[in-house]
Backbone as CSV, one residue per row, in Angstrom:
resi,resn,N_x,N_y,N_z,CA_x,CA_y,CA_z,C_x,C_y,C_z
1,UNK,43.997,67.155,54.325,45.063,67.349,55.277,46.103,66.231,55.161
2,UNK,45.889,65.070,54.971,46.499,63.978,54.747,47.121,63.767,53.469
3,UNK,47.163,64.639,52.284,47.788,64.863,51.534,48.815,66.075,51.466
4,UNK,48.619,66.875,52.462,49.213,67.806,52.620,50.702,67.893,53.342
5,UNK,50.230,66.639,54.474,51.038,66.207,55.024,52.191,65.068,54.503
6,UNK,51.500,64.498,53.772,52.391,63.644,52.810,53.796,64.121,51.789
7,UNK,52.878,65.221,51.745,53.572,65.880,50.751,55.025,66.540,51.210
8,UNK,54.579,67.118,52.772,55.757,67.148,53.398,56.530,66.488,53.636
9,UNK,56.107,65.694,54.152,57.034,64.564,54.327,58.024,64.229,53.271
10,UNK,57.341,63.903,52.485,57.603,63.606,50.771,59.153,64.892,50.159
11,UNK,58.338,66.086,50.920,59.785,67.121,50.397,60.632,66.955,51.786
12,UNK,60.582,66.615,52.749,61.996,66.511,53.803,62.557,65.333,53.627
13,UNK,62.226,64.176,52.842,63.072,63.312,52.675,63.819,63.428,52.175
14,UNK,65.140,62.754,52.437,66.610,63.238,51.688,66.655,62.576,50.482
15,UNK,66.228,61.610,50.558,65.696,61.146,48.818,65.589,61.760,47.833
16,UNK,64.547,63.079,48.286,64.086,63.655,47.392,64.849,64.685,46.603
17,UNK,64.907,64.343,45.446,66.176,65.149,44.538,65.530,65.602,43.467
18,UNK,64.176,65.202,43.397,63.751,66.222,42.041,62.019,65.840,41.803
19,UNK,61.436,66.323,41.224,59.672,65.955,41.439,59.473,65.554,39.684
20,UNK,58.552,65.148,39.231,57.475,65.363,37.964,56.921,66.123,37.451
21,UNK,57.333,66.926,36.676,56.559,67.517,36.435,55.191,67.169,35.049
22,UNK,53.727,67.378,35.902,53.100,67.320,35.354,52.408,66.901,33.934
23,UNK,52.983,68.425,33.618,52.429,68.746,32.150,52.952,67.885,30.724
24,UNK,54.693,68.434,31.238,55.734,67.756,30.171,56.229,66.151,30.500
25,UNK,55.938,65.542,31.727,56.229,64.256,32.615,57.744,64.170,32.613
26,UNK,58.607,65.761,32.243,60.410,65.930,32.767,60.796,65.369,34.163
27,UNK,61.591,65.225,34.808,62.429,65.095,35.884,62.712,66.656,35.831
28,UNK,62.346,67.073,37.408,62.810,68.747,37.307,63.309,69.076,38.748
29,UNK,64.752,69.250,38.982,65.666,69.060,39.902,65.245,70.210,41.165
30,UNK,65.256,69.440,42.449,64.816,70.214,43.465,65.711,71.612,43.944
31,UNK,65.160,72.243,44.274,65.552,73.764,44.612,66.395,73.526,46.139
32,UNK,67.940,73.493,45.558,68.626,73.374,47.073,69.195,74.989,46.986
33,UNK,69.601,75.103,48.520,70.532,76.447,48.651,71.644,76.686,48.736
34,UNK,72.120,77.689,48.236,73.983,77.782,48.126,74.802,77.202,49.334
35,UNK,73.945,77.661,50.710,75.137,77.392,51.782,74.456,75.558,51.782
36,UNK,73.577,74.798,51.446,73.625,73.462,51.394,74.441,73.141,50.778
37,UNK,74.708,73.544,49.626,75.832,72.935,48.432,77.114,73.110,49.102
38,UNK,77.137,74.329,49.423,78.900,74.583,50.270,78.900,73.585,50.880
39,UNK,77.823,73.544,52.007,78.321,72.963,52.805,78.854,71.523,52.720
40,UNK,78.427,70.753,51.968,78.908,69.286,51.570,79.749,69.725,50.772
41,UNK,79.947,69.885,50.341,81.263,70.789,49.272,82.768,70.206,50.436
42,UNK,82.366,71.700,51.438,83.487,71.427,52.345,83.463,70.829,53.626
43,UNK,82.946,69.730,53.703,82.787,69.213,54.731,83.405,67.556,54.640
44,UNK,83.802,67.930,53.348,84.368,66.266,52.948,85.712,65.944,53.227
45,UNK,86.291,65.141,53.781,87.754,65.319,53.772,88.450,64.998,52.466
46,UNK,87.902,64.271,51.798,88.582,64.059,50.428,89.060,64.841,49.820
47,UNK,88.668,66.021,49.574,89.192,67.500,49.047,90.576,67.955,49.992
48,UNK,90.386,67.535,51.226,91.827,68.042,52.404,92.712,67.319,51.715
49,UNK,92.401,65.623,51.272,93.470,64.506,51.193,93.988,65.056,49.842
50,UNK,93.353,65.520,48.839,93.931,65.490,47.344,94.448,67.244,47.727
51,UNK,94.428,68.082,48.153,95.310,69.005,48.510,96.414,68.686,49.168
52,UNK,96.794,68.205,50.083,97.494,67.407,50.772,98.528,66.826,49.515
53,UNK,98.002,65.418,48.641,98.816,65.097,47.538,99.153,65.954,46.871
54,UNK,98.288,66.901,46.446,98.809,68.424,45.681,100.264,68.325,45.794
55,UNK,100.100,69.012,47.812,101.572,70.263,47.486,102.732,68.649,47.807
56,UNK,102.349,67.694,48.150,103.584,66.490,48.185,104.208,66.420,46.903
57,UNK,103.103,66.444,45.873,103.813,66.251,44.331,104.114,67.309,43.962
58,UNK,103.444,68.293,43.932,104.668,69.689,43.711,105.715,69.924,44.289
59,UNK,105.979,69.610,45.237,107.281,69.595,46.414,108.249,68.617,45.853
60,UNK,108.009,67.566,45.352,108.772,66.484,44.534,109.086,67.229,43.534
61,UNK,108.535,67.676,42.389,108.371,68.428,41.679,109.493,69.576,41.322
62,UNK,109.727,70.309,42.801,110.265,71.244,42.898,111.824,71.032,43.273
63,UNK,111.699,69.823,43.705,113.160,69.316,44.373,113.397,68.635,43.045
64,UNK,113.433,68.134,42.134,113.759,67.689,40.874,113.802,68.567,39.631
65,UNK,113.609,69.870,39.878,113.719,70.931,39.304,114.473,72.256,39.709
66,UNK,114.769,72.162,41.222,116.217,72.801,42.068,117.213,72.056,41.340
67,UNK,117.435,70.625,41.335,118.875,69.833,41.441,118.768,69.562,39.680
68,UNK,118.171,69.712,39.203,118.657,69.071,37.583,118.522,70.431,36.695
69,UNK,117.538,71.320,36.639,118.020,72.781,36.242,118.524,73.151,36.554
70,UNK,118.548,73.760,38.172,119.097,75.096,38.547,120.171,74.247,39.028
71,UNK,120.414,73.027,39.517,121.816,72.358,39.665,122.341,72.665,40.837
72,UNK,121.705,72.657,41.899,121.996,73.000,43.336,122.411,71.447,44.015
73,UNK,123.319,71.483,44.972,123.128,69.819,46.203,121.882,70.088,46.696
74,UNK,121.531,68.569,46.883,120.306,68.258,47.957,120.236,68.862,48.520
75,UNK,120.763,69.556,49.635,120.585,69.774,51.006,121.696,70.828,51.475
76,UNK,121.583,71.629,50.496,122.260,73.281,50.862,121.428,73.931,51.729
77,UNK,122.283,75.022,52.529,121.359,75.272,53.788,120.225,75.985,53.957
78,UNK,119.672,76.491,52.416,118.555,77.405,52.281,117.755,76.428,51.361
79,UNK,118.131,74.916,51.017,117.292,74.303,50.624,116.163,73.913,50.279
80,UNK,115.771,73.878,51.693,114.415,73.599,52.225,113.222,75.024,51.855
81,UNK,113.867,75.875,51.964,112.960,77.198,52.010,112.704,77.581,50.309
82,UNK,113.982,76.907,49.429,113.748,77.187,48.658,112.379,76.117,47.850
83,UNK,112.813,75.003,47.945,111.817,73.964,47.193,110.486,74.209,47.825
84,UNK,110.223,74.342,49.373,108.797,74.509,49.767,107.947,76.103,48.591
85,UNK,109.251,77.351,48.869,108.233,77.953,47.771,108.130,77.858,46.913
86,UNK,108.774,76.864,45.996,108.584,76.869,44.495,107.095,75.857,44.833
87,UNK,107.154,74.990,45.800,106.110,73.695,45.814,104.625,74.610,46.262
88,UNK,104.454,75.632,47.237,103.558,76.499,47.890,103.406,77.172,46.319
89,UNK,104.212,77.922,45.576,103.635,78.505,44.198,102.961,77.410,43.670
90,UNK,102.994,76.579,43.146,102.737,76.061,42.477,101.845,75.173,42.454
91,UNK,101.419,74.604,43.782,100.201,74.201,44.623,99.130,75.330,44.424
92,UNK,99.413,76.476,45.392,98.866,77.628,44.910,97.991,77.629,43.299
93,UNK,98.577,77.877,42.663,98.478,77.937,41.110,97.452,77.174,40.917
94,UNK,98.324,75.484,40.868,97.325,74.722,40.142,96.006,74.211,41.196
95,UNK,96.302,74.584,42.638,95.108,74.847,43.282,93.913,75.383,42.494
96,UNK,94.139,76.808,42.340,93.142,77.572,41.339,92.496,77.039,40.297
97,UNK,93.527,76.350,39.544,92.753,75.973,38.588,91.610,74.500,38.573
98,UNK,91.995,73.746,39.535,91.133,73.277,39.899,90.190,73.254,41.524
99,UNK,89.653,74.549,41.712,89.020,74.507,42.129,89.175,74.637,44.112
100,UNK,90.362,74.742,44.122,90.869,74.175,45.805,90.989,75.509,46.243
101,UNK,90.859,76.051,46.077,90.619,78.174,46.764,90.586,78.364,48.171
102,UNK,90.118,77.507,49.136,89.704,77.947,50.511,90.975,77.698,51.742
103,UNK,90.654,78.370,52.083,92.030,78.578,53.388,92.630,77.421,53.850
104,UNK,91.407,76.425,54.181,91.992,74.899,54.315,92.308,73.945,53.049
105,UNK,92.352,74.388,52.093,92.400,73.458,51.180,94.242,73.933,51.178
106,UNK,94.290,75.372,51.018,95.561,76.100,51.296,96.363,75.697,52.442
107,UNK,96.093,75.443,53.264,96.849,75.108,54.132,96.997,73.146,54.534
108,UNK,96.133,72.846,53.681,96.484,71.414,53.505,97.481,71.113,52.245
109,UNK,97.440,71.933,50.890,98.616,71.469,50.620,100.182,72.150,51.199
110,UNK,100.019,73.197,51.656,101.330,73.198,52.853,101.416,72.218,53.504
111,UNK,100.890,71.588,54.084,100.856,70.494,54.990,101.613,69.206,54.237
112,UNK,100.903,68.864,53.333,101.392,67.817,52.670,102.706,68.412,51.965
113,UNK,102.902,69.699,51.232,104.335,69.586,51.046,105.743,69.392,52.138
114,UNK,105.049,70.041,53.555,106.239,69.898,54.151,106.201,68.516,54.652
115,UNK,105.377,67.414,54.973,105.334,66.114,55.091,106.067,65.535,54.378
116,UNK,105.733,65.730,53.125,106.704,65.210,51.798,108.450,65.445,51.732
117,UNK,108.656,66.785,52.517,109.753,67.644,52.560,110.281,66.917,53.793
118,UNK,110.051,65.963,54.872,110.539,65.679,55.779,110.642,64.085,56.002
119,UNK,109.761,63.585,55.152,109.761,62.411,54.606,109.891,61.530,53.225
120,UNK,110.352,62.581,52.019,110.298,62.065,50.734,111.723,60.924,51.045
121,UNK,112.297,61.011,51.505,114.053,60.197,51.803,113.267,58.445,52.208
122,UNK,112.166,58.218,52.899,112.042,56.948,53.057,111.789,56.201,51.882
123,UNK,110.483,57.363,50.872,110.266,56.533,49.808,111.772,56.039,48.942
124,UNK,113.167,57.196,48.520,113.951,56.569,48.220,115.179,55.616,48.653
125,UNK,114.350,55.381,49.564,114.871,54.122,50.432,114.252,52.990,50.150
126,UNK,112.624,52.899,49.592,112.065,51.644,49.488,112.056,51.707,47.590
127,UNK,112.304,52.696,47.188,112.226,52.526,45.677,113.969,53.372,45.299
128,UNK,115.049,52.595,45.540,116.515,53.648,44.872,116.547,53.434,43.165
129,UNK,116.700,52.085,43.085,116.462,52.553,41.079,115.813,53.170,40.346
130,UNK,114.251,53.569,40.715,113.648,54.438,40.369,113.702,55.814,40.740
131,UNK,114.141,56.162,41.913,114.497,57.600,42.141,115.918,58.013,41.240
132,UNK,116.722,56.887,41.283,117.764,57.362,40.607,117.810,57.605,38.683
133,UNK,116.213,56.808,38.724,115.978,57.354,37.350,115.539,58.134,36.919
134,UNK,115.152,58.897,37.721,114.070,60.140,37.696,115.325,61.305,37.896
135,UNK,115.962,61.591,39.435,116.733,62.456,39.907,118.124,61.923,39.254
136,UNK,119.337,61.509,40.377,120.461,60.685,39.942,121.089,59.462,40.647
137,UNK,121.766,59.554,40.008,122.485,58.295,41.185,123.104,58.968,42.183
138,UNK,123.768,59.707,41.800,124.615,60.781,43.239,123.785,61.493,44.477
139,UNK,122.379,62.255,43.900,121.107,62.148,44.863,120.747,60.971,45.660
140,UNK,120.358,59.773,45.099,120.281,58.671,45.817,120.984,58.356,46.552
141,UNK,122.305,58.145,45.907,124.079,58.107,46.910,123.641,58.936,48.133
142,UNK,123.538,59.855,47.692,123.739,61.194,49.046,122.576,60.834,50.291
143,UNK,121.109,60.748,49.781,120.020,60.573,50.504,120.242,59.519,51.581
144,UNK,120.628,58.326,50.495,121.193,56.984,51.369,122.087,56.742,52.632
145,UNK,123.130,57.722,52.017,124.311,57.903,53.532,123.921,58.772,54.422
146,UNK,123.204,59.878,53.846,122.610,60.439,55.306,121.272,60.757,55.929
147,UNK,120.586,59.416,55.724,119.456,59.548,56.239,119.201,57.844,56.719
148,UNK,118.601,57.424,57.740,118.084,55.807,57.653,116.343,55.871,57.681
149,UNK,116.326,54.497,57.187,115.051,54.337,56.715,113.817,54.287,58.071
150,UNK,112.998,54.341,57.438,111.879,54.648,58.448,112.013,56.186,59.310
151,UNK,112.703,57.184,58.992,112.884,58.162,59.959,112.253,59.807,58.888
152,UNK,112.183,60.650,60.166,112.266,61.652,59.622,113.533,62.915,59.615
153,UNK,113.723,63.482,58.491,115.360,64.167,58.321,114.997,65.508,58.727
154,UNK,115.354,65.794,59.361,115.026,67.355,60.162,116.787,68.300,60.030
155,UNK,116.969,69.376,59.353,117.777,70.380,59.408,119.093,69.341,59.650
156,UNK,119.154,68.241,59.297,120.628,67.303,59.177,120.745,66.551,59.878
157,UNK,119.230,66.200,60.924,119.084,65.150,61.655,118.045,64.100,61.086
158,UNK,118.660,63.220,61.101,117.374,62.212,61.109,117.304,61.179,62.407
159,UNK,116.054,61.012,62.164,115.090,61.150,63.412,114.391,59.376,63.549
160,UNK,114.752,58.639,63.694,114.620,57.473,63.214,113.364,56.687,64.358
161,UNK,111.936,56.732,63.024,110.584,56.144,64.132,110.537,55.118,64.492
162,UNK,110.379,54.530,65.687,110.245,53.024,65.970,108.696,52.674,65.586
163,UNK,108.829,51.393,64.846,107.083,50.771,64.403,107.351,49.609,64.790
């Protein structure tokens, strides 16, 4: 009985990740279940945070590919609607391919693109030579005069946070 019990014990410990086998003296990996695996799967926030960066860098992405291909101003009045769906495709997309499929992973990189979309103007406020090397100088110009730092730019307002 006292081995029997051990033994239990022995398999509810979280330790336990795999037994001996016997015959061959292999390492032979313990029998978990699908909804265990999910569940740590999605229960991590780390997966929210790198969806999140997802659709921010596709949203960058997309706004540097409105204004230098397709050659639009910053901040024409269908702007915004346009870069979020090129940034939502394309999040989307490369979502799939690695792995980010679930409703919240989906709706965290929305999240982070429109974050990005309401706040990308501070970063070129703390970095202008480098944005202007990437985008232009006339983007930078433009961002600069109508937006101040630390704020968020809402439909031609900016919104300036006290810290």
């Amino acid at each position: 009985m006292d081995t029997f019990k051990s033994r239990i014990k022995r398999i509810e410990d979280p330790r336990y990740t795999h037994y001996v086998d016997p015959e061959n003296g292999m390492k032979v990996p313990r029998r978990v279940s699908r909804n265990e695996i999910r569940g740590k799967a999605t229960s991590s926030g780390g997966i929210l945070f790198m969806a999140a960066l997802l659709g921010a860098l596709c949203l960058m992405v997309a706004r540097y590919l409105r204004m230098e291909i397709i050659n639009v101003q910053p901040y024409f009045p269908d702007g915004l609607i346009a870069e979020m769906s090129m940034a939502c495709m394309a999040a989307v997309v490369i979502g799939g391919f690695v792995r980010m499929q679930s409703i919240r992973t989906t709706i965290a990189q929305f999240v982070g693109a429109l974050v990005c979309a309401f706040t990308m103007h501070n970063v070129v406020w703390l970095a202008p030579d480098q944005f202007a090397a990437i985008f232009s100088q006339g983007y930078v110009d433009q961002i600069l005069a109508l937006t101040d730092p630390l704020s968020i730019y809402l439909n031609g307002t900016s919104f300036t946070l006290n810290v």
